[in-house]
N, C-alpha and C positions, 0 to 999 in steps of 0.2 A: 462530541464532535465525531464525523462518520467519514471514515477512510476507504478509498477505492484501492487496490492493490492489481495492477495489470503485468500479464507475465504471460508466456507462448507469445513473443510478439505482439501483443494487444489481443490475442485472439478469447483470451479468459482471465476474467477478474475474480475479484474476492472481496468483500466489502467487510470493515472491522469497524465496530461501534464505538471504539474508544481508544485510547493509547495502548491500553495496557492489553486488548486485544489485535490490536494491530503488532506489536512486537509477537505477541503468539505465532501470530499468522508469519510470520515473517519467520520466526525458527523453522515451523512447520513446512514452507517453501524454500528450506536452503539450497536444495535439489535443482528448481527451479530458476530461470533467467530472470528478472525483474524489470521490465522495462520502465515502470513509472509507479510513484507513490502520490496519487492525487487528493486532499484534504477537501470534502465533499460540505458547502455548508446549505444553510436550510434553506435556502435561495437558487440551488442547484447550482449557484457557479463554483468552478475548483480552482484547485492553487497547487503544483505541483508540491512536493516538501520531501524528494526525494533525498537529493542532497541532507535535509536534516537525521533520517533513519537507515545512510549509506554504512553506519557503524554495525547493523543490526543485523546486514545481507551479506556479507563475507563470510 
């Protein structure tokens, strides 16, 4: 599954190929404001799931 990670306001993303790099990305961004954690699938439509990885961004 392939995650979108948007932050600077929408203005710059980061795309994480799987859970276990998406949590990376998210240590590596603590700095950073988080606006949205989008669950990318192979049909291109998303699915927000930030709420589920809000534990990861604090």
């Amino acid at each position: 599954m392939r995650y979108r990670i948007e932050y600077a306001d929408g203005r710059c993303c980061n795309f994480a190929n799987s859970r276990k790099d998406l949590i990376e990305w998210l240590k590596l961004l603590k700095d950073e404001t988080i606006s949205d954690i989008r669950k990318v699938y192979k049909n291109g439509v998303t699915d927000s799931v930030k709420e589920t990885y809000e534990k990861y961004i604090k």
